[in-house]
MIRO-525842 format. One record per residue (C-alpha): residue in one letter; x, y, z. Coordinates in steps of 0.1 Angstrom, whole numbers, padded with zeros to 4 digits, always signed. Layout:
aXYZ
...
This chain:
x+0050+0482+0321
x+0056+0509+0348
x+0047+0503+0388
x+0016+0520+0396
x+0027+0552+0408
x+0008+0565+0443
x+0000+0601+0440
x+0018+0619+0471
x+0043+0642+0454
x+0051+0659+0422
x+0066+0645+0394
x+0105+0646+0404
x+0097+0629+0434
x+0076+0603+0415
x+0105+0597+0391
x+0125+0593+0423
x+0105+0563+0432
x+0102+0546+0398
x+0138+0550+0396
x+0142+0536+0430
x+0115+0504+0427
x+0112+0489+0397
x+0146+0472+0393
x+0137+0438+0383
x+0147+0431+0349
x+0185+0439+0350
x+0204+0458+0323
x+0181+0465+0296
x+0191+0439+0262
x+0206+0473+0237
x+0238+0465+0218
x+0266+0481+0235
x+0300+0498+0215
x+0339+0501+0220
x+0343+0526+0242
x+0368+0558+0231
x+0387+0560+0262
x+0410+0534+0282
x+0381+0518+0290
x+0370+0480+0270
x+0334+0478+0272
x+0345+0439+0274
x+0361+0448+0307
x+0329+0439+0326
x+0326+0468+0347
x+0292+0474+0367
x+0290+0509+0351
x+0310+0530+0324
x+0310+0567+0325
x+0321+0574+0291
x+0331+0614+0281
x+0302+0624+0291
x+0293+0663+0288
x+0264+0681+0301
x+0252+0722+0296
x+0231+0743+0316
x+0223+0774+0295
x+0253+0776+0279
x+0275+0767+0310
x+0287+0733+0318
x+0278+0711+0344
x+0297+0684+0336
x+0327+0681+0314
x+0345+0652+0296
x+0335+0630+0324
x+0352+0589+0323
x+0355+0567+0353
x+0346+0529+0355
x+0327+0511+0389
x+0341+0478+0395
x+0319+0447+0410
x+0317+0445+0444
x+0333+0482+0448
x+0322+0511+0464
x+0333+0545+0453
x+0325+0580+0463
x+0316+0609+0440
x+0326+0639+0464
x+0331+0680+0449
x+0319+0713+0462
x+0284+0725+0456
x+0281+0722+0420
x+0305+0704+0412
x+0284+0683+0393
x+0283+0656+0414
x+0248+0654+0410
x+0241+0657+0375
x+0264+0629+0375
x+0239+0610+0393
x+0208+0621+0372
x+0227+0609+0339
x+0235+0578+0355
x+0200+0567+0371
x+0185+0584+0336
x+0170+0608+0350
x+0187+0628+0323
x+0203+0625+0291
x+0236+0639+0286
x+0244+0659+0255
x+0277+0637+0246
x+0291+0610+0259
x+0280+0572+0273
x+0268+0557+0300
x+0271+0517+0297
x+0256+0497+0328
x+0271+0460+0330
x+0285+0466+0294
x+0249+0476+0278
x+0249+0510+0265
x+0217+0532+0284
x+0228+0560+0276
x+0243+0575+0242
x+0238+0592+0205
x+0211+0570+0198
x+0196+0553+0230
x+0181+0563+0262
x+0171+0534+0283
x+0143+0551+0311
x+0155+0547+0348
x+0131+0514+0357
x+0148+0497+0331
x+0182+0504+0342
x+0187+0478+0371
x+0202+0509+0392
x+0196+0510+0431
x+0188+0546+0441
x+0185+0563+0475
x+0181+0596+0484
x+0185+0613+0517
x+0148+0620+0523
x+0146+0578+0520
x+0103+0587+0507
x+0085+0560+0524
x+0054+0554+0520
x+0039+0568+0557
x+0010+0542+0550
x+0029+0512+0541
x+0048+0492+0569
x+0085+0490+0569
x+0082+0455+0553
x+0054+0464+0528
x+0075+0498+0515
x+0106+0475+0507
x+0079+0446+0490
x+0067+0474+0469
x+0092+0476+0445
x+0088+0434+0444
x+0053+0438+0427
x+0064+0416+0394
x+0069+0386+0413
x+0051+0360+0427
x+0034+0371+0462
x+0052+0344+0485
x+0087+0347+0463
x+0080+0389+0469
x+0073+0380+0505
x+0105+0361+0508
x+0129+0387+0493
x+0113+0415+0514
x+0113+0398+0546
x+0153+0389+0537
x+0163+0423+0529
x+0148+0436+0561
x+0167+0406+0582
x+0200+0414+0560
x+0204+0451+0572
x+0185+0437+0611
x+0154+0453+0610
x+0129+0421+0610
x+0116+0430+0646
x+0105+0463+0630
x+0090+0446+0600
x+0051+0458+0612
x+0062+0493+0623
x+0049+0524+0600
x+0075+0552+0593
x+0066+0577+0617
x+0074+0551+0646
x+0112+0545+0634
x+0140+0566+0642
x+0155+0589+0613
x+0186+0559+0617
x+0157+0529+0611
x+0145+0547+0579
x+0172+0548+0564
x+0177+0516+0571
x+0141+0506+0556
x+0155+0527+0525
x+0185+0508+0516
x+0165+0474+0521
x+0138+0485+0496
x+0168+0500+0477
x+0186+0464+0477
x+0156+0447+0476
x+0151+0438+0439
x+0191+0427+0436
x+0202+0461+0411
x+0235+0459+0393
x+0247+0485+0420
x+0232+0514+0441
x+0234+0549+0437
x+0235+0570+0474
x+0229+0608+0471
x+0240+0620+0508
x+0220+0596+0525
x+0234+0603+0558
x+0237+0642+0556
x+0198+0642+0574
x+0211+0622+0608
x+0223+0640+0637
x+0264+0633+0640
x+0255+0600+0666
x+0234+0588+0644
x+0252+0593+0610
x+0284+0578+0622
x+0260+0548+0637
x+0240+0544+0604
x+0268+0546+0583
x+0287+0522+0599
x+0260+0498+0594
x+0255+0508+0557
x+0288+0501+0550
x+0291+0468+0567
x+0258+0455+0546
x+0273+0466+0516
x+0311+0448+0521
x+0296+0422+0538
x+0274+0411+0505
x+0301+0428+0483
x+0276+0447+0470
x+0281+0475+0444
x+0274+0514+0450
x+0285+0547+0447
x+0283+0578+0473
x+0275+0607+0466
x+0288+0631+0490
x+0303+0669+0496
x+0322+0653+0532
x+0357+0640+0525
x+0360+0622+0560
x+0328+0602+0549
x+0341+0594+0512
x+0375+0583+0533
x+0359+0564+0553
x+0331+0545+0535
x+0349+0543+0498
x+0373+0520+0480
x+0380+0546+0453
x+0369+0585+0453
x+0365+0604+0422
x+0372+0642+0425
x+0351+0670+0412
x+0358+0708+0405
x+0335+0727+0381
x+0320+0695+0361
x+0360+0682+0360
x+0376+0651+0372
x+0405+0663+0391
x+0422+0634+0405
x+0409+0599+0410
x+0420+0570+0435
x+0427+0559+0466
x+0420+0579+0498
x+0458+0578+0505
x+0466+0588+0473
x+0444+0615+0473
x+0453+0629+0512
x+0493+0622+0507
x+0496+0629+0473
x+0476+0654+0463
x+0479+0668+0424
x+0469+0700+0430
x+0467+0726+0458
x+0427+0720+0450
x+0425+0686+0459
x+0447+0690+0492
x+0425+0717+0507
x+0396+0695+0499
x+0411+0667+0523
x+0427+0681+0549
x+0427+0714+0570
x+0463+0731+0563
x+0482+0763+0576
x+0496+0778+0542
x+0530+0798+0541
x+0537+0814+0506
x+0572+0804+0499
x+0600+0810+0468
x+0615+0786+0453
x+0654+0783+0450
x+0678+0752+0446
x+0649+0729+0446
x+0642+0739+0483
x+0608+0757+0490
x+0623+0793+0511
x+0597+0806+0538
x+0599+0822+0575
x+0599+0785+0589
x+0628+0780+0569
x+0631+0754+0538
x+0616+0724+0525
x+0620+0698+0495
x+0607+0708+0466
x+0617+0685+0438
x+0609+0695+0400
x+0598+0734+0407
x+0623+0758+0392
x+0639+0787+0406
x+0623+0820+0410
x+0585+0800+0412
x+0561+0816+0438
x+0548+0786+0455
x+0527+0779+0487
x+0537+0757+0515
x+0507+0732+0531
x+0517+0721+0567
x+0491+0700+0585
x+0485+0707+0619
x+0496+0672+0632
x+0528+0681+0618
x+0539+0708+0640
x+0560+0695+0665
x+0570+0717+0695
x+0608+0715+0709
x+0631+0733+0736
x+0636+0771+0730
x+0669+0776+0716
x+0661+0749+0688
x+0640+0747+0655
x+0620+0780+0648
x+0614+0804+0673
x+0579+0806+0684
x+0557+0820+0707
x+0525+0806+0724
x+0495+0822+0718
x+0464+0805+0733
x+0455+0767+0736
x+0423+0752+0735
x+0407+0722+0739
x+0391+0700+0715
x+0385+0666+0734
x+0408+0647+0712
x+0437+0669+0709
x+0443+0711+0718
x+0440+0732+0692
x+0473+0756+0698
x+0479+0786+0682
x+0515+0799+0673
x+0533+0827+0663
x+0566+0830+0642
x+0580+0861+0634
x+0575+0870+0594
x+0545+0850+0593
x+0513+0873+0590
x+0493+0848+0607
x+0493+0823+0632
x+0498+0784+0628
x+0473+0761+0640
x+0485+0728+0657
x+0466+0698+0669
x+0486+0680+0699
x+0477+0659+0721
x+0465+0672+0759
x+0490+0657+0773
x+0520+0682+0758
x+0528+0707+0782
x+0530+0740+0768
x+0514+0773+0779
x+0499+0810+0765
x+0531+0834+0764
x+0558+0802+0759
x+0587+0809+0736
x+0591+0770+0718
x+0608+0757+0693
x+0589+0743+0661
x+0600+0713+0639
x+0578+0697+0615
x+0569+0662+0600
x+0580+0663+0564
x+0557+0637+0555
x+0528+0661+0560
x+0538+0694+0548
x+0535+0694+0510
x+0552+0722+0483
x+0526+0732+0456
x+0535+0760+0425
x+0507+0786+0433
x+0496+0782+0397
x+0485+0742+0412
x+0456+0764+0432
């Protein structure tokens, strides 16, 4: 039986709240199958992504999607717009059903040939950036709502715990339009956690706070989370905020995994020129490759298992840039400086490079517009792609 449904939207947004409070039962009791890729459906994962494959009108939206979620593990779904990051997280909640592929949650198959579980029976957590409270309802009686199945005193209980969990029991009596955009959100992930889901799904939920507030709100997210080693996956275009918030981030380019794993894997060893541009702001130097060195107008750098005669281009970081005495490393020229807070942003030109490089340095380095310098560079952050890797 589905939650009575109160009439203030239209019919996505209603689906958002179904989706979003009537996670009591758990996984839904379907047989589940061996899964076709590395993955055991034995393996007791929170969630299995398997091959799945969506279409838009004839173009794809996702493609030959797999990736597991681990108890207790947060990871972060990041990609360009339309990536398919969030038809990802429509198949997943079942807001949609793929045209191929699985979706198992907590080894039960809701998703597949010949099932489709409906979201409330899924035992996801969702929550969405625009948090939809109720503007009527407390802050206490929104996160009760999705608690209507139980017993009033257990519901009570569970409320008034999920709203002391993330620190908002002062609050408990305040209506929506009296808490900051930071408390909502809040209020959100309580009612969110609430019923005890398998794990949580999080489409940008910070991306509506002011940059104070996000980093402040995050923060706390995250610490809730690890603290009860609580599952979840982000959904999210920022890399710093995958980075920072994740245990694992998956990669998305037109509907594609690209690359999957850790945030240093993904910043220091990037597979493809795509992925490091995604992480990390880069000057690029188009280069040639000869005797396993990359050749450029900064001069040469490893690059191992590229042959001879490939066009390739040359990612330097702008922390790598390291000024030194004129006379030594690569004759440069100061252009202008500014500051950042932080660090200086310093532009530099070399002669036979079209454009300038960008350096980040700290304010205390003392170099001026109209210098002549020397450049050396950290090796550790410049990387050697093939162009074809774009």
């Amino acid at each position: 039986m589905l939650p009575q449904i109160i009439e203030t939207g239209g019919s996505e947004y209603k689906i958002k709240i179904m989706a979003r409070i009537d996670m009591r039962t758990g996984a839904p009791n379907v047989p589940s199958q061996p899964l076709s890729g590395k993955h055991e459906a034995s393996s007791g994962f929170a969630l299995v992504v398997d091959h799945v494959h969506q279409n838009y009108d004839d173009a794809s939206a996702v493609e030959d999607v797999s990736f597991a979620l681990s108890h207790g593990e947060i990871l972060a779904l990041v990609g360009h717009s339309g990536s398919g990051k969030s038809t990802l997280l429509r198949i997943i909640a079942g807001l949609e059903r793929p045209q191929s592929g699985r979706v198992l949650v907590e080894n039960r198959e809701v998703s597949g040939a010949n099932i489709f579980v409906p979201p409330e029976r899924r035992g996801i957590g969702l929550m969405f950036q625009d948090y939809a409270l109720f503007p009527h309802m407390t802050a206490f009686e929104n996160v009760k709502f999705g608690l209507g199945k139980l017993q009033r005193a257990e519901a009570d209980r569970i409320a008034r715990a999920a709203l002391d969990r993330i620190g908002l029991t002062a609050l408990a009596n305040q209506y929506p339009h009296t808490l900051s955009g930071g408390e909502q959100q809040r209020v959100a992930l309580a009612r969110a956690l609430a019923p005890a889901p398998s794990f949580l799904l999080m489409d940008e939920p910070f991306s509506n706070l002011d940059r104070r507030t996000r980093d402040l709100v995050r923060d706390d997210t995250i610490n809730v989370l690890r603290r009860n080693r609580d599952t979840a996956i982000l959904v999210t275009h920022d890399p710093e905020e995958a980075m920072r918030l994740a245990d694992r981030i998956v990669l998305l380019r037109s509907g594609r995994v690209v690359q999957t794993g850790l945030a240093e894997e993904l910043y220091h060893r990037p597979t493809s020129l795509f992925v490091a541009r995604f992480f990390s702001e880069f000057d690029e130097v188009e280069a040639v490759i000869r005797n396993g060195t990359a050749e450029c107008a900064l001069g040469n750098f490893p690059a191992d298992g590229l042959a001879d005669g490939t066009k390739a281009t040359i990612c330097i970081r702008p922390n790598a840039i390291r000024f030194t005495k004129p006379g030594t490393g690569v004759k440069a020229r100061i252009q202008s400086r500014r500051f950042l807070g932080e660090s200086d942003l310093i532009h530099v030109g070399v002669d036979g490079l079209a454009h300038a490089l960008h350096a980040r340095v700290p304010e205390d380095i003392v170099v001026g517009e109209g210098e002549t310098v020397g450049l050396e560079f950290s090796r550790n952050d410049v990387i050697v792609f093939a162009n074809a890797d774009a």
